[in-house]
MARBA-3410 file (N, C-alpha, C, O; in Angstrom, 1 decimal):
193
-46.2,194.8,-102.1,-45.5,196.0,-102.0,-46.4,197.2,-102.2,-46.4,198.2,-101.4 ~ -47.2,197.2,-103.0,-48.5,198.0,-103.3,-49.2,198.5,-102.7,-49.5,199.7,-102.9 ~ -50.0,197.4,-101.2,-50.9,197.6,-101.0,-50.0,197.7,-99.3,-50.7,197.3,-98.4 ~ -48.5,198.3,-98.8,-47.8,198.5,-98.1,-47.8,199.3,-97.2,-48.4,200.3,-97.8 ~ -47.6,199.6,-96.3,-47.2,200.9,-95.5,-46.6,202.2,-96.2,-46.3,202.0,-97.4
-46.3,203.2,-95.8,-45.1,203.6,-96.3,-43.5,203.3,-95.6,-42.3,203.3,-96.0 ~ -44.1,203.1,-94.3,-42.9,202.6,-93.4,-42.4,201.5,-93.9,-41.2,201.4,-94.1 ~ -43.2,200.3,-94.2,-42.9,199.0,-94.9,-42.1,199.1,-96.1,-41.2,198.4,-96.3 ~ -42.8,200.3,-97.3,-42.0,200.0,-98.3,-40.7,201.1,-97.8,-39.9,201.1,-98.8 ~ -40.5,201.5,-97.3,-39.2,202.4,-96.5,-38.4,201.7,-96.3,-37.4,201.8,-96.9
-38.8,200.2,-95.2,-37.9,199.4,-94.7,-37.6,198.3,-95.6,-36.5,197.9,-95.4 ~ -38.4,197.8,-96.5,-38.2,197.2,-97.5,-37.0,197.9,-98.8,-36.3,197.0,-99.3 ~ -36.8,199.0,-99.1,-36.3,199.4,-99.6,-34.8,199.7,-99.0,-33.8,200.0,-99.7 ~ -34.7,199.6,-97.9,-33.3,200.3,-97.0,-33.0,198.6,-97.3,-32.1,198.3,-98.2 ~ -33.8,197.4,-96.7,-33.2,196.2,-96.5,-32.8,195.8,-98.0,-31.9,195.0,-98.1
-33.3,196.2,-99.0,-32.9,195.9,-100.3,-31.5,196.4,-100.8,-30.7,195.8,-101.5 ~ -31.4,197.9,-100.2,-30.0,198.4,-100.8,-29.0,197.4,-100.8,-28.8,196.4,-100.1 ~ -28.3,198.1,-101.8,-27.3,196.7,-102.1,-26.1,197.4,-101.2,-25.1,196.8,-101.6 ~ -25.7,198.4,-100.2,-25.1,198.5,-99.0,-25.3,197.7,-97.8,-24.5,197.1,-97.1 ~ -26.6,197.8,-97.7,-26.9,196.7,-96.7,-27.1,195.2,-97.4,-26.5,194.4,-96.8
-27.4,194.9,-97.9,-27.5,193.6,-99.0,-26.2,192.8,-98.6,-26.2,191.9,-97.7 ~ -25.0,193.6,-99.6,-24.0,193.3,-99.5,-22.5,193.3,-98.5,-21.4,192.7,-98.8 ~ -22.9,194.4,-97.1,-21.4,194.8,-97.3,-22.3,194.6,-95.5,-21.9,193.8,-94.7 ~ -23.1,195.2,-95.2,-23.4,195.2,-93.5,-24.1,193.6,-93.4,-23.4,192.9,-92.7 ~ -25.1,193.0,-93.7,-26.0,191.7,-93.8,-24.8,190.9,-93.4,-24.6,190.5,-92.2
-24.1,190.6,-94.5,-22.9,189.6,-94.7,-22.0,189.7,-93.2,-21.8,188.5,-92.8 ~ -21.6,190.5,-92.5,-20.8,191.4,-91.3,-21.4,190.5,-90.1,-20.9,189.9,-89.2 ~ -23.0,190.7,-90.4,-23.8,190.3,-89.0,-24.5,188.5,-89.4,-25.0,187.8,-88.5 ~ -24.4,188.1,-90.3,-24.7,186.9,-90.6,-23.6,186.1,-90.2,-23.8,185.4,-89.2 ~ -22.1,186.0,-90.7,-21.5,185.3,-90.7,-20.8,185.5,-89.4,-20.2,184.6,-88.9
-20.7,186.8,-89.0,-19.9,186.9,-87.6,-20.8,186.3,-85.8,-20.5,185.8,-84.7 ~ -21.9,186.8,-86.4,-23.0,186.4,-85.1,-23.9,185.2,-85.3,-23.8,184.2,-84.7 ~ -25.1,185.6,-86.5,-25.9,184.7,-86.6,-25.4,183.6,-86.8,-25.8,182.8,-86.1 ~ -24.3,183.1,-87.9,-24.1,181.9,-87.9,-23.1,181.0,-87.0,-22.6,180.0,-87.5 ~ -22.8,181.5,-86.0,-22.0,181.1,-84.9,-22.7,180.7,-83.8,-22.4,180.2,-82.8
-24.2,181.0,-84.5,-25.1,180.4,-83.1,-25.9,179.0,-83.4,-26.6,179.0,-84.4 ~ -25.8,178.5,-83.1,-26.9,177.4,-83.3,-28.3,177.0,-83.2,-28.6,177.0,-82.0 ~ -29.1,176.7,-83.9,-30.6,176.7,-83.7,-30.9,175.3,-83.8,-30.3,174.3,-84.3 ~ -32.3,175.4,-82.9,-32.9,174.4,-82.7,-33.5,173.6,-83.7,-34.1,172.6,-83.2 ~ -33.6,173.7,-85.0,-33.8,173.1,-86.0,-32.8,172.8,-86.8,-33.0,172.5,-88.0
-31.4,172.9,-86.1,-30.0,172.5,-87.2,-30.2,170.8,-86.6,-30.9,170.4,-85.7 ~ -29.3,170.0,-87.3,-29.2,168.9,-86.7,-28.0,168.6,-86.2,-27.0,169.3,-86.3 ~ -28.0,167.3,-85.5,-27.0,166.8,-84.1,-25.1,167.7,-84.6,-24.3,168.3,-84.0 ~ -25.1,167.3,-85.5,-23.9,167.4,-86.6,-23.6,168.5,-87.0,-22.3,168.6,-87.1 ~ -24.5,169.7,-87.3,-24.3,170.6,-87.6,-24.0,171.6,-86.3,-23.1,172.4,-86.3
-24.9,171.6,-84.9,-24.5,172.1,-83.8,-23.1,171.4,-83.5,-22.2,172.3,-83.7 ~ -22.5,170.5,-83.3,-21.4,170.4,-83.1,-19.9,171.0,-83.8,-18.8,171.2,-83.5 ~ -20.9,171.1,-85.3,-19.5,171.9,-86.1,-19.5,173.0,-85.9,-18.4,173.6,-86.1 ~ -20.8,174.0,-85.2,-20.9,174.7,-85.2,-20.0,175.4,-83.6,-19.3,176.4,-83.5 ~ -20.4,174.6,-82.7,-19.7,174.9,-81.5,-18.0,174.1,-81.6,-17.2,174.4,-80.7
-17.6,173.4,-82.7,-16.4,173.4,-82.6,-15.3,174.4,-83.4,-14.1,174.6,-83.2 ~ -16.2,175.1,-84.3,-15.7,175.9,-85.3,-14.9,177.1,-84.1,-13.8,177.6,-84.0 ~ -16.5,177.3,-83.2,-16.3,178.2,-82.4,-15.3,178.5,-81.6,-14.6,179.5,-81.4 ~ -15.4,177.0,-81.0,-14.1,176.6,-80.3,-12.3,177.1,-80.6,-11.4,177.6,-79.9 ~ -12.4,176.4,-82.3,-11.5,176.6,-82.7,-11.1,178.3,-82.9,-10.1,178.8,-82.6
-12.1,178.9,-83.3,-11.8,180.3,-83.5,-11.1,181.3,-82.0,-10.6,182.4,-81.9 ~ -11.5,180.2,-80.8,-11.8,181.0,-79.7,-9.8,180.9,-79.7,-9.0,181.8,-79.6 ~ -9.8,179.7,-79.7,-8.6,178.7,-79.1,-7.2,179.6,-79.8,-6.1,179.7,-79.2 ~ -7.3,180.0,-80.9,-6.6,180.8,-82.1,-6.2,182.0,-81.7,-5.1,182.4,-81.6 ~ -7.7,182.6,-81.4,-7.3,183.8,-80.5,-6.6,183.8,-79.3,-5.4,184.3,-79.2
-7.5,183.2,-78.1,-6.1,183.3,-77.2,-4.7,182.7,-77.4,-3.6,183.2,-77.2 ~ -5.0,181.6,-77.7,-3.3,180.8,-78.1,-2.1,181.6,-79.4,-0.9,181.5,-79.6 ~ -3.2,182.5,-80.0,-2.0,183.6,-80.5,-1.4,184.5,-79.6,-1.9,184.9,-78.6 ~ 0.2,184.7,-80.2,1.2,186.0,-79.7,0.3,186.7,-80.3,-0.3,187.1,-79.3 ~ -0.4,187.3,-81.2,-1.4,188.6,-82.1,-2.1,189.1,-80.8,-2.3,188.4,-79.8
-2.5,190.7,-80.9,-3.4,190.6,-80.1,-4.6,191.1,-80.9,-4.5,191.3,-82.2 ~ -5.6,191.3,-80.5,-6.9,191.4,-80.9,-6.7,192.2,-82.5,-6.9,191.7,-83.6 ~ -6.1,194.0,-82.0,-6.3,194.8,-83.4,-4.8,194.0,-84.5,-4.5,194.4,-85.6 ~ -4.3,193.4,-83.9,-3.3,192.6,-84.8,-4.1,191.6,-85.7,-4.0,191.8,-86.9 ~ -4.8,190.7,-85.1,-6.2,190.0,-85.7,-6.6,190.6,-86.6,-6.1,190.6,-87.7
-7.2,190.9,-86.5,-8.3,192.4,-87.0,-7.9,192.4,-88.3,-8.4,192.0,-89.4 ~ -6.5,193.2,-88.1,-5.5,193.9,-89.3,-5.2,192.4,-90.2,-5.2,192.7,-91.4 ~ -4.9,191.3,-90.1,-4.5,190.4,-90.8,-5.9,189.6,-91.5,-6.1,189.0,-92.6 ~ -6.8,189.8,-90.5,-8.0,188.7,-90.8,-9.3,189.7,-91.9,-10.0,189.2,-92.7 ~ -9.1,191.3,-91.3,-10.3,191.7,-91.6,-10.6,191.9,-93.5,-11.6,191.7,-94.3
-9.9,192.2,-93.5,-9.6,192.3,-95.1,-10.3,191.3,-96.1,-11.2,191.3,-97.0 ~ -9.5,190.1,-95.4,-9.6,189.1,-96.4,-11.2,188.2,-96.0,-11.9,187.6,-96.8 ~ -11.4,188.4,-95.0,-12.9,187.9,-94.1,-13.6,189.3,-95.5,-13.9,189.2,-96.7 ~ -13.7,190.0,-94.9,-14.7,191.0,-95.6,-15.2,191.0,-97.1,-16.4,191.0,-97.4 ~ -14.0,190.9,-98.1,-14.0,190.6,-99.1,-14.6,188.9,-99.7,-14.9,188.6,-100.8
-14.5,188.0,-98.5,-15.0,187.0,-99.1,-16.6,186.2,-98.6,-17.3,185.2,-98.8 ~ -16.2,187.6,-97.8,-18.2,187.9,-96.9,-19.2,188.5,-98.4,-20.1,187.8,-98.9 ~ -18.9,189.6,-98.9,-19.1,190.6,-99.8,-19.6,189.6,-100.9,-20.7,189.4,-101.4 ~ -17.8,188.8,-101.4,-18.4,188.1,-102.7,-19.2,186.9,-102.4,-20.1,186.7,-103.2 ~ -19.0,186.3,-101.6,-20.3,185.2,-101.3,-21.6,185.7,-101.5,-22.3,185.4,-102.4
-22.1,186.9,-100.2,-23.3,187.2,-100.3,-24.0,187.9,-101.6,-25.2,188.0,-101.9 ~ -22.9,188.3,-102.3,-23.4,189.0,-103.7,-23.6,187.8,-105.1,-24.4,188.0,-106.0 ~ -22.4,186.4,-105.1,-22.7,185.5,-105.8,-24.2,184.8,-105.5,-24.9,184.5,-106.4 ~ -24.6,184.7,-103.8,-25.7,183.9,-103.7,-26.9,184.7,-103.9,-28.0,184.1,-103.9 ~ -26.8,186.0,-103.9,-27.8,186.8,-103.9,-28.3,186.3,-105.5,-29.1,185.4,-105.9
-27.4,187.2,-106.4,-27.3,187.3,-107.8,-28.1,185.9,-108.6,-28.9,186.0,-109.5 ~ -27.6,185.0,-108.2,-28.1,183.9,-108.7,-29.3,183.6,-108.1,-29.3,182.4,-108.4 ~ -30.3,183.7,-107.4,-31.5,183.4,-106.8,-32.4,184.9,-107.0,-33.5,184.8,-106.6 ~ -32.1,186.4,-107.6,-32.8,187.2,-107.8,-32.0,187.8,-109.0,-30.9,188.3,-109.1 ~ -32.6,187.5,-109.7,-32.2,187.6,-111.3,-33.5,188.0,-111.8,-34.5,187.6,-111.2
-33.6,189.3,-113.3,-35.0,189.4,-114.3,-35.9,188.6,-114.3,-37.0,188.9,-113.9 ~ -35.4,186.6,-114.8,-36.3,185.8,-115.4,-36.2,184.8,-114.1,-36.0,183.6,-114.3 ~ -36.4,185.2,-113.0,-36.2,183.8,-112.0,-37.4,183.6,-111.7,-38.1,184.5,-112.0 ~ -38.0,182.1,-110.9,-38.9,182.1,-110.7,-39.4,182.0,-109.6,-38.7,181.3,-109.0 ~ -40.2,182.3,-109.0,-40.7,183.1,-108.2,-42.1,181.8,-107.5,-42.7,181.5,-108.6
-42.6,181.1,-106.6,-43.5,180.4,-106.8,-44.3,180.4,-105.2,-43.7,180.5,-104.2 ~ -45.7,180.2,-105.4,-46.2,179.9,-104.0,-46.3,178.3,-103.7,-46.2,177.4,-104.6 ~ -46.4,178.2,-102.3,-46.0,176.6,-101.9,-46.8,175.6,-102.9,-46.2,174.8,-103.6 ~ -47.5,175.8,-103.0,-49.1,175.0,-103.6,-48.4,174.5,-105.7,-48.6,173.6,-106.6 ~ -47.4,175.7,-105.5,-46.8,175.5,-107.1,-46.0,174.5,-107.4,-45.8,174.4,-108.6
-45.4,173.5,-106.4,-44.1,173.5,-105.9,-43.7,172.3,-106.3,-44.2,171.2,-106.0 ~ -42.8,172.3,-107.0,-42.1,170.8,-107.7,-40.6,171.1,-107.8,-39.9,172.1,-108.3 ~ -40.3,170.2,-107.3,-38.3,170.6,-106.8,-37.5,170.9,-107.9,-37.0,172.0,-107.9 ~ -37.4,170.2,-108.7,-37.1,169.9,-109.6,-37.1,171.3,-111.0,-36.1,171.5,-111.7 ~ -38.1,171.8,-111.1,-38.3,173.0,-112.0,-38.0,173.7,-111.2,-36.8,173.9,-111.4
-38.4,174.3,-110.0,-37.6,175.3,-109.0,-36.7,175.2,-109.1,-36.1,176.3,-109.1 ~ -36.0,174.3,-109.3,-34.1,174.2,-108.8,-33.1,174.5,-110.1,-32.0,175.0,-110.2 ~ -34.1,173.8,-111.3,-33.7,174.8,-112.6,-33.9,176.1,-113.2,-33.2,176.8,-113.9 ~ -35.6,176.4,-112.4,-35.9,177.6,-112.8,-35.4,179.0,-111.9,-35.0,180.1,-112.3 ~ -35.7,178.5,-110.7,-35.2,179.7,-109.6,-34.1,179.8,-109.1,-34.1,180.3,-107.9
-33.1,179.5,-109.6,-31.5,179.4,-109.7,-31.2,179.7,-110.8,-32.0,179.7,-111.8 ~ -29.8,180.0,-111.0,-28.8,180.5,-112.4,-27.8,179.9,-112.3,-27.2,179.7,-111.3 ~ -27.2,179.5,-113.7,-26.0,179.9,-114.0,-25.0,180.8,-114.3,-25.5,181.6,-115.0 ~ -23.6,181.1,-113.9,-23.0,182.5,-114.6,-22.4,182.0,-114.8,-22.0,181.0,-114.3 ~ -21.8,182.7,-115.8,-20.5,182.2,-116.8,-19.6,182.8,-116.4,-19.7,184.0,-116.3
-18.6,182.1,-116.0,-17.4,182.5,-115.7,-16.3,182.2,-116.0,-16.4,181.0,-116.1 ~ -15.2,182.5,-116.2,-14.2,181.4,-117.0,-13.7,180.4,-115.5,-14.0,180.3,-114.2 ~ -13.0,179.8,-116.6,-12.4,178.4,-115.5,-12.1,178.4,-114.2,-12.5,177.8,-113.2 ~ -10.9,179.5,-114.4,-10.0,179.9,-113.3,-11.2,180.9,-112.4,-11.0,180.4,-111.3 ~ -12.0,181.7,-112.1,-13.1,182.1,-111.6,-13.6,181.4,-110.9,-13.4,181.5,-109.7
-14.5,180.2,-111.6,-15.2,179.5,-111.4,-14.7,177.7,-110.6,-15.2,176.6,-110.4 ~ -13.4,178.2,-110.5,-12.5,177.2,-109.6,-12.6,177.6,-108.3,-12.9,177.0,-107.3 ~ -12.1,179.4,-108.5,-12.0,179.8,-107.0,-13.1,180.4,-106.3,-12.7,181.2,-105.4 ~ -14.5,180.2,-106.4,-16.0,180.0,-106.5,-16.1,178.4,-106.1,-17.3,178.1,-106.1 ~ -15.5,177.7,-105.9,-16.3,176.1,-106.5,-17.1,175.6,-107.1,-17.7,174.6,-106.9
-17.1,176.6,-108.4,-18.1,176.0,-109.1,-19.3,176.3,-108.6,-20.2,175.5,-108.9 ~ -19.7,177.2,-108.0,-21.2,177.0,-107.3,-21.8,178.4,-108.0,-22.6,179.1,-107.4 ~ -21.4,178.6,-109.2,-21.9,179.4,-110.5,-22.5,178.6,-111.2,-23.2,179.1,-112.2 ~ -22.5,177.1,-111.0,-23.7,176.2,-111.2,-24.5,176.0,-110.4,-24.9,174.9,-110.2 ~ -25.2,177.2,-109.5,-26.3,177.0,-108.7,-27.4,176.0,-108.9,-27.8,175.2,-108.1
-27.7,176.2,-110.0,-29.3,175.4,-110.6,-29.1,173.7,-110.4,-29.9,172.9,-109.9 ~ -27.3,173.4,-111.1,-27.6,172.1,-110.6,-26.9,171.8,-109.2,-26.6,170.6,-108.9 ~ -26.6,173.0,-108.3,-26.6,172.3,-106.8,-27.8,172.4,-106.4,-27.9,171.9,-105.3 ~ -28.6,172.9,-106.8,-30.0,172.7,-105.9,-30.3,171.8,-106.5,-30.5,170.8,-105.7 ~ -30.3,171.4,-107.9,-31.0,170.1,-107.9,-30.5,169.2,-107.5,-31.0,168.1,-107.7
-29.3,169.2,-106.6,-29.1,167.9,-106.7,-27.9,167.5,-105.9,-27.1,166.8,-106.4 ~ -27.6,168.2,-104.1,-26.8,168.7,-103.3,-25.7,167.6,-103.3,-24.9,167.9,-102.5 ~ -25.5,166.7,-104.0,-24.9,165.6,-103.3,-23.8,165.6,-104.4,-22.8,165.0,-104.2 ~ -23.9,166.4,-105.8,-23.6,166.5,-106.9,-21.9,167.1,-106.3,-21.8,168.2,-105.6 ~ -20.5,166.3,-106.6,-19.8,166.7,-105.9,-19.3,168.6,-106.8,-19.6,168.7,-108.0
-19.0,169.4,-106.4,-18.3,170.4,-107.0,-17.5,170.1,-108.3,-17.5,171.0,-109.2 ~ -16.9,169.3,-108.3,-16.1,169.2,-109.8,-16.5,168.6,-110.9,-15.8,168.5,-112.0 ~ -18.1,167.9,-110.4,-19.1,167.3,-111.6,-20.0,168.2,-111.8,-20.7,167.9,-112.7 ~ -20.2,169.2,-111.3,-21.3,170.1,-111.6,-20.7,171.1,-113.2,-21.7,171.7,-113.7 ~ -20.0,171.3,-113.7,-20.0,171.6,-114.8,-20.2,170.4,-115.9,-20.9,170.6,-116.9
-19.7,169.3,-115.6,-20.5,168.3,-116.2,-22.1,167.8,-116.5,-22.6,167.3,-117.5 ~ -22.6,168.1,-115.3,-23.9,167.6,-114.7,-24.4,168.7,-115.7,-24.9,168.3,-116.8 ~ -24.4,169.9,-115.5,-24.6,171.3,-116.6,-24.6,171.0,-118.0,-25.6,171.2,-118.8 ~ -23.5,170.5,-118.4,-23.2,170.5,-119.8,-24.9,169.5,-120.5,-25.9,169.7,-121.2 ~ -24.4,168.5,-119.6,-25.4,167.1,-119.9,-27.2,167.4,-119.7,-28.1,167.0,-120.5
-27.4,168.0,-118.8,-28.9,168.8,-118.8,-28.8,169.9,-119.6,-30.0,170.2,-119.7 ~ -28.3,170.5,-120.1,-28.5,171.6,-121.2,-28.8,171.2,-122.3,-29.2,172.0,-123.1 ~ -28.7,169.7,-122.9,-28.8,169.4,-124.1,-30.4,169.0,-123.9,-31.2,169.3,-124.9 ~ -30.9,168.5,-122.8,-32.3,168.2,-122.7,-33.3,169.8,-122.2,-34.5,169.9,-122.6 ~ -32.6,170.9,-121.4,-33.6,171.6,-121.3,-32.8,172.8,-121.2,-31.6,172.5,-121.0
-32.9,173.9,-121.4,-32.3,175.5,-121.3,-32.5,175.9,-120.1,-33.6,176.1,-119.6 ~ -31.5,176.0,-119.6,-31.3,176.4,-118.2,-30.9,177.9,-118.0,-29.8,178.4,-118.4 ~ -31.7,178.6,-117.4,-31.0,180.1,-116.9,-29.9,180.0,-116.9,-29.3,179.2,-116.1 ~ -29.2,181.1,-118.1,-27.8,181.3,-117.6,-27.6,182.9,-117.8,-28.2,183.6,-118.6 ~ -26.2,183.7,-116.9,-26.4,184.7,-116.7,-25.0,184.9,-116.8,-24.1,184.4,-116.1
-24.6,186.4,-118.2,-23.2,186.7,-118.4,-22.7,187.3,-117.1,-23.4,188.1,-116.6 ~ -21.6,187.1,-116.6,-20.8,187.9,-116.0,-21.5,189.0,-115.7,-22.1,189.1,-114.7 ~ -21.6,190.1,-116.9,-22.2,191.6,-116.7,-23.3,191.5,-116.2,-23.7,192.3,-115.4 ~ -24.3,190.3,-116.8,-25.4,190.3,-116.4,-25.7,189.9,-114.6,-26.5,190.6,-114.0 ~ -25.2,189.2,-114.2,-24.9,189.3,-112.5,-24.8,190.3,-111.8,-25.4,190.7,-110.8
-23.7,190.9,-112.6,-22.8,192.2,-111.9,-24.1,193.3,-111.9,-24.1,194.1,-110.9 ~ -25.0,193.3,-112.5,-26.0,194.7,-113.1,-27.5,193.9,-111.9,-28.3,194.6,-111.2 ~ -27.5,192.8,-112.0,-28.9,192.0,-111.1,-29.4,192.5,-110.2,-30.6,192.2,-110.2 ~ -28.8,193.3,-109.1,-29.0,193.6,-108.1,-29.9,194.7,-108.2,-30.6,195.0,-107.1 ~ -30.0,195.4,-109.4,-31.3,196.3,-109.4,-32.6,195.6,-109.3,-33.6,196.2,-108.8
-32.7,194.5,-109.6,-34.2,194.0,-109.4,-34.7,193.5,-107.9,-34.1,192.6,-107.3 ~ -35.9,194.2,-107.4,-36.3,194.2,-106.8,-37.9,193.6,-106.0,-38.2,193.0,-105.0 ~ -38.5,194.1,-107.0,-39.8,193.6,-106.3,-40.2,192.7,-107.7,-39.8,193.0,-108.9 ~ -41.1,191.5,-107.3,-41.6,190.5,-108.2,-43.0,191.0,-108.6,-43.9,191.3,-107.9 ~ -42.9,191.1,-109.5,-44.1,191.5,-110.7,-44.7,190.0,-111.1,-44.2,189.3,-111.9
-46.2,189.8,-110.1,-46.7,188.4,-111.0,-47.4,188.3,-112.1,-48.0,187.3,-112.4 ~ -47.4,189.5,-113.1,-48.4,189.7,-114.0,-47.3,189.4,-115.3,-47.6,188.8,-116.3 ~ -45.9,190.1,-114.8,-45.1,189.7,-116.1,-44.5,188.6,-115.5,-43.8,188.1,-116.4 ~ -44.4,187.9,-114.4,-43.8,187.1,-113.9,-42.1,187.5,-114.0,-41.4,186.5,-113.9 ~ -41.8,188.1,-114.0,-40.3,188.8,-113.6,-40.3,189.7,-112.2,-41.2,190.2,-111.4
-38.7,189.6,-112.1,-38.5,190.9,-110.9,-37.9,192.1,-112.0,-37.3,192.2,-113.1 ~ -38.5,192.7,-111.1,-38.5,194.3,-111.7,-37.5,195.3,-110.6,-37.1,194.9,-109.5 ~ -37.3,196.8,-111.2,-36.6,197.3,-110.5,-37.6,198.0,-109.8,-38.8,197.7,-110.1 ~ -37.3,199.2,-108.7,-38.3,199.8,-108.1,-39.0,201.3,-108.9,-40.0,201.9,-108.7 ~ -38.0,201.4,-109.8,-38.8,202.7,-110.5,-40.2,202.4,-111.6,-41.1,203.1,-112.0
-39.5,201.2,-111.7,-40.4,200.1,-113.3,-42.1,199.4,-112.6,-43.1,199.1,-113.3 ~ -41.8,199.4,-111.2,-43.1,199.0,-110.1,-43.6,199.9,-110.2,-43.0,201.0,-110.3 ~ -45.4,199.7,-110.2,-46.7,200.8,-110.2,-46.5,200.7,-109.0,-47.2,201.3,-108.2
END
């Protein structure tokens, strides 16, 4: 970031705001980008991907609704759970103490505990989330169904201390910005030389 443009750290900083982060990103990811299919998805996933589509198309026309009827019933509840997605998955992967590593560092396993979080959430939260406020052990370990990952948590906590992050502390995360390798934390942009 230091040794940057000024246009670079310009556009690095707009792409950081948590306006665009959270509320525009999410808009154009889930509505466009991920409706398309890429060449490096597999056989399985282009197909869900072109049937999803399918079905979204099929809904539209085969509704009495018309388009701003859509809109009005769909957009609300689409937007709001665009917003909290992108802000749960943000939050948990750019946190103060996350870690941060180049390829050469790279061991799955400590990444998946170290550069992921937990947040505490109560039950009923953390139901309608899936549980995926246990980030650290779905990376470690994708296969891990959703209703054992608070288990899987409990049971690795007694062997190692695992990032975990209060409610407030999530909600406030989003200030950190650029990775400082000297303290090994993310920092905010005023606290960056």
């Amino acid at each position: 970031y230091k040794s940057a443009s000024k246009l670079k750290k310009w556009a690095y900083r707009l792409y950081r705001n948590p306006i665009i982060l959270f509320f525009v990103a999410p808009v154009i990811l889930f509505i466009f980008i991920f409706r398309v299919p890429f060449e490096k998805f597999s056989l399985a996933a282009v197909i869900n991907i072109i049937a999803l589509n399918l079905i979204i198309l099929c809904l539209y026309f085969l509704s009495p609704l018309s388009f701003l009827k859509w809109a009005y019933v769909l957009s609300p509840s689409l937007l709001i759970s665009y917003f909290a997605a992108s802000f749960l998955f943000y939050v948990q992967h750019q946190y103060e103490k996350t870690l941060w590593i180049t390829e050469e560092q790279s061991d799955n396993v400590w990444i998946s505990l170290r550069g992921s979080s937990y947040i505490e959430m109560s039950p009923f939260l953390a139901w309608c989330y899936g549980n995926i406020n246990f980030h650290n052990i779905h990376h470690l370990d994708v296969k891990i169904p959703m209703y054992h990952l608070p288990e899987a948590f409990l049971e690795l906590q007694k062997h190692i201390k695992l990032n975990s992050l209060s409610l407030l502390e999530a909600l406030t995360s989003y200030r950190f910005k650029l990775w400082n390798p000297q303290s090994g934390k993310l920092e905010k942009f005023p606290d960056c030389p």
